[in-house]
N, C-alpha and C positions, 0 to 999 in steps of 0.2 A: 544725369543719365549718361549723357557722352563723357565725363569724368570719370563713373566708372569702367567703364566700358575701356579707355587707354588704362588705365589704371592695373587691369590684367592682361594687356600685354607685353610680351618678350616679342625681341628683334633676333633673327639669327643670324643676319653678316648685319651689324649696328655697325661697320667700319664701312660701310656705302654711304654714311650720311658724309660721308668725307665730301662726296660731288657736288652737295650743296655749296661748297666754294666758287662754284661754276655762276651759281645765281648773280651775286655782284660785277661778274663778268659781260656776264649777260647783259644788265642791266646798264653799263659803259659803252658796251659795243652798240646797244641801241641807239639812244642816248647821241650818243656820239654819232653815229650815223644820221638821225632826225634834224639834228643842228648843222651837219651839212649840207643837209637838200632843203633849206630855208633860204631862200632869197633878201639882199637889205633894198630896200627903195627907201630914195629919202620923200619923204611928204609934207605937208603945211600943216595935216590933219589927222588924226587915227580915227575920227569920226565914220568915217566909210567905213574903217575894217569893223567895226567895232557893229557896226548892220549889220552886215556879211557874218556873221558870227550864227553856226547852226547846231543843231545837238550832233550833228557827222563830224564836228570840229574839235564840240566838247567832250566827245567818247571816241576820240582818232587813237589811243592808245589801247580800247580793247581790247583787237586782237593779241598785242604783246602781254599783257596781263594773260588772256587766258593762256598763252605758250607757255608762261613763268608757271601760273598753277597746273599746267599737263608735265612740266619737268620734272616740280615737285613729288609730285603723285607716283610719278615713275622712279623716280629715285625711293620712296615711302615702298611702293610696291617691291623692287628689287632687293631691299630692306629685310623682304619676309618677315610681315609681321604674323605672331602668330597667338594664339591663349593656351594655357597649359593647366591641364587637369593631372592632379596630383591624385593617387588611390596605393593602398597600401594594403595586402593581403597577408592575414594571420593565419601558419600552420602550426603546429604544437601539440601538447599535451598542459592544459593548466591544472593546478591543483583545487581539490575540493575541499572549503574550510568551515568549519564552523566554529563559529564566535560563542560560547557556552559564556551569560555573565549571569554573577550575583544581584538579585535585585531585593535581598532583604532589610529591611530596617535600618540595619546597622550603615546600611549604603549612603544613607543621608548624613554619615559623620562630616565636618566640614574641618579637616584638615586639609582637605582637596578643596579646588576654588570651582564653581561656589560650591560644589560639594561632591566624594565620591560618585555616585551615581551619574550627577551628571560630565563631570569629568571622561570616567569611562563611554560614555556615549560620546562624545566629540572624539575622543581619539578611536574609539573601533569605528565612527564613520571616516574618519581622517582615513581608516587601513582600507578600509573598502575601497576609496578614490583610488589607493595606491596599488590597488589591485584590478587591472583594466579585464585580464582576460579571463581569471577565474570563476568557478561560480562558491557562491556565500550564502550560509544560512545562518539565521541566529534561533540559540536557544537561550532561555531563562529559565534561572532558578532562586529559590529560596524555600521555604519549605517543601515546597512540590516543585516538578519539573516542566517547562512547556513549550515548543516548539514555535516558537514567534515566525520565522521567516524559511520555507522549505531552501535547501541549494536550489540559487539564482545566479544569473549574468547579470539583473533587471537594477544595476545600482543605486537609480533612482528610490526603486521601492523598498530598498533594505535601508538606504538611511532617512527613510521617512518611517521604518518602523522601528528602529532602531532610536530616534529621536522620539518617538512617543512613547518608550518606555514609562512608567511609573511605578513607586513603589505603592502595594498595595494589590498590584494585580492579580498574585499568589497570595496563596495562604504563609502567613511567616515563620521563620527558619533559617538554615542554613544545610539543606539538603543535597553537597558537593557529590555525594552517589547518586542521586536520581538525575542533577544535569551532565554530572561524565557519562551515566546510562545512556540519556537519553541523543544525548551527543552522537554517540558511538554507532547508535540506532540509525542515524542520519545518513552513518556512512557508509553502512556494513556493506548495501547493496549493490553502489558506484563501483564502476571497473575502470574508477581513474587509479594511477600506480600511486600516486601523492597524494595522502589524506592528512589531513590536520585538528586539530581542535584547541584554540585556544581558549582554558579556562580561566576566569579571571574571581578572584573574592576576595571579602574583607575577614574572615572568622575560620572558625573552628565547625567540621562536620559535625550536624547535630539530629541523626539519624534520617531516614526516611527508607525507601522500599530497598535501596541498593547499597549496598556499605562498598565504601571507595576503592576500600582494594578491587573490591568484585568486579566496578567498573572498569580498573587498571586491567587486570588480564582480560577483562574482554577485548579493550582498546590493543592490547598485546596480538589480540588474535587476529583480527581482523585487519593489524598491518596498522594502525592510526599513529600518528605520533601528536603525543600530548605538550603542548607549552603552557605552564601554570604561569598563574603572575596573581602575587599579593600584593593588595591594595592597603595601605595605611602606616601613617606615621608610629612613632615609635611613643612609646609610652601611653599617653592618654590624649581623647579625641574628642572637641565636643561636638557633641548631638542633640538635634531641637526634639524636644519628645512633649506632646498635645498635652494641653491641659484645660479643664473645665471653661466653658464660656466660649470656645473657641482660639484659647490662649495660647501659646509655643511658648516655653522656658528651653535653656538649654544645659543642659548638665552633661558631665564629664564620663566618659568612659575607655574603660581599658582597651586597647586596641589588642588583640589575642587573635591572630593568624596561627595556623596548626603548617608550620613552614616546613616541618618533617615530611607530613603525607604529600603536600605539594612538591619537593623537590623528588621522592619518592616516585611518585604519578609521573612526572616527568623525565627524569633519570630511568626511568625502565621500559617509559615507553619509544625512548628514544629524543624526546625536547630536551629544554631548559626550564629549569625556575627562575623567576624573578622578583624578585621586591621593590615595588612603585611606591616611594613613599612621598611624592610629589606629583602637580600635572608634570611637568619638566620630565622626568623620569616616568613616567606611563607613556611620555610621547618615545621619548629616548626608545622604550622595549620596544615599542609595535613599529618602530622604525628598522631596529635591529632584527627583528623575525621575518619583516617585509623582504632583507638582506638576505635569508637564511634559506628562505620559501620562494626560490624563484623556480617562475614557470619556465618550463621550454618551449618556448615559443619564436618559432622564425617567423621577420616579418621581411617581407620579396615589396621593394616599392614599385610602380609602375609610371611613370610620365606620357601621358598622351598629350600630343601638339597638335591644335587646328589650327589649319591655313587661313590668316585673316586680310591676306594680298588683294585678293581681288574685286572689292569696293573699291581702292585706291587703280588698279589698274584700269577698271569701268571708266571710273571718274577721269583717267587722262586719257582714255579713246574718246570721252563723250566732249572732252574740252579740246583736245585735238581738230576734232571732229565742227566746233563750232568755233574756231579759230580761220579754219581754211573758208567754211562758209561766209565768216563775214570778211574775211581778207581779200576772198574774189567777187563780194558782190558789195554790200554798202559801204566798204571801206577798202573798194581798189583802188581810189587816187591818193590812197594816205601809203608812206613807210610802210 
């Protein structure tokens, strides 16, 4: 307890401990004084002193003791000791983002470790971290559209929903208009100036309520700037796909990203595309957008200092104070 407690404190003149030099001074001048007001008598015997011998004999040095620790103390005091509260206040403007991901079938290809899907959940919770002041929502898709996480600050609960993703939760697909729609939906109403949507998939649009262009000019309208990013290696990808019994086989399939409409969507709405054809490189993008998408945000630090002097000054009035009383009364015939 008294370990931590030194432990956060700062000294503001730390060049006063210089007087503790004074202590072994101290300690000679005494010293040396006590051994000259000692008398020699020669004797036959020490037997007599050695009676004579009382506890006023055996504690004849406590007032000097307590002076040593009242110097100390005042030296510690003078010292200014003090604890220091650190606070840091955030003004700004942060940007409003929504994370749009694929979560169809196809997302359990395992050219990613140990496999798209969950790949992409570790790096958009990895972007979350790296986004302290903004607020974040995720949507999902695959056949249909759905609104996983409304815009939040709350980043605990976006990468707790964010990690419980699975596939299966939608109907299957790949319905890249219904999550730019609904994406877009998320943002239209915020009167932040910086909107975002980062859509991320493995495949080719394969229809649902909103065809992607439709959702590009909305995204136009409403001011959003869209960053695509294609997930998957080049050529072909295996995929565990269910079999009777309970069984997983895995067979090969063509990896087929529609890279046109994605760099498209992007390019007019004002982002970038990208192609993640690695973790390595999905970590690489969401690092580079993190770069791209910064908040304005001023942060004003603040240092508050409490006085922690005057337990040490107490303590060498109270040992001052019990110095003089036992110097003039049970121990006025000692030095």
């Amino acid at each position: 307890m008294l370990y931590n407690w030194f432990e956060h404190i700062t000294f503001a003149y730390s060049e006063v401990f210089g007087l503790f030099v004074f202590i072994p001074v101290l300690l000679y001048w005494y010293f040396n004084k006590y051994n000259k007001q000692q008398g020699t008598v020669k004797v036959s015997s020490l037997m007599v002193y050695r009676k004579s011998n009382s506890w006023k004999s055996t504690f004849r040095h406590a007032p000097f003791i307590l002076r040593l620790l009242a110097v100390s103390c005042i030296i510690i005091a003078m010292a200014r000791p003090q604890t220091r509260n650190d606070e840091e206040l955030k003004n700004g403007q942060g940007i409003d983002i929504i994370l749009c991901m694929d979560v169809s079938g196809s997302m359990l290809a395992q050219d990613f470790l140990p496999d798209r899907l969950e790949a992409s959940k570790q790096m958009a919770a990895a972007f979350v971290d790296m986004r302290p002041t903004d607020r974040i929502g995720v949507v999902i898709f695959s056949g249909e559209s759905f609104t996983l996480v409304p815009l939040t600050t709350d980043k605990a609960v976006l990468k707790t929903q964010i990690f419980n993703i699975q596939r299966g939760l939608l109907e299957d697909g790949t319905a890249i208009g219904d999550g730019l729609g609904v994406s877009v939906d998320r943002l239209k109403g915020v009167k932040t100036k910086s909107k975002v949507i980062i859509l991320l998939t493995d495949g080719e649009d394969q229809g649902g309520r909103i065809d992607p262009l439709a959702g590009k000019e909305l995204a136009k309208a409403y001011g959003v700037r869209v960053y695509t990013i294609g997930v998957g290696s080049e050529g072909y990808a295996p995929v565990p796909v269910p079999g009777e019994g309970g069984t997983v086989t895995t067979r090969q399939q063509k990896v087929n990203i529609d890279e046109k409409l994605l760099r498209m969507i992007a390019t007019e709405t004002g982002g970038l595309y990208y192609r993640a054809r690695d973790n390595e490189s999905l970590k690489r993008i969401y690092t580079e957008i993190d770069k791209l998408e910064k908040s304005r945000i001023e942060v004003t630090s603040l240092k508050r200092y409490t006085e922690r002097f005057f337990p040490f000054a107490f303590a060498a009035a109270v040992l001052m104070l019990l110095e003089i009383f036992l110097r003039y009364t049970l121990f006025r015939k000692f030095p």
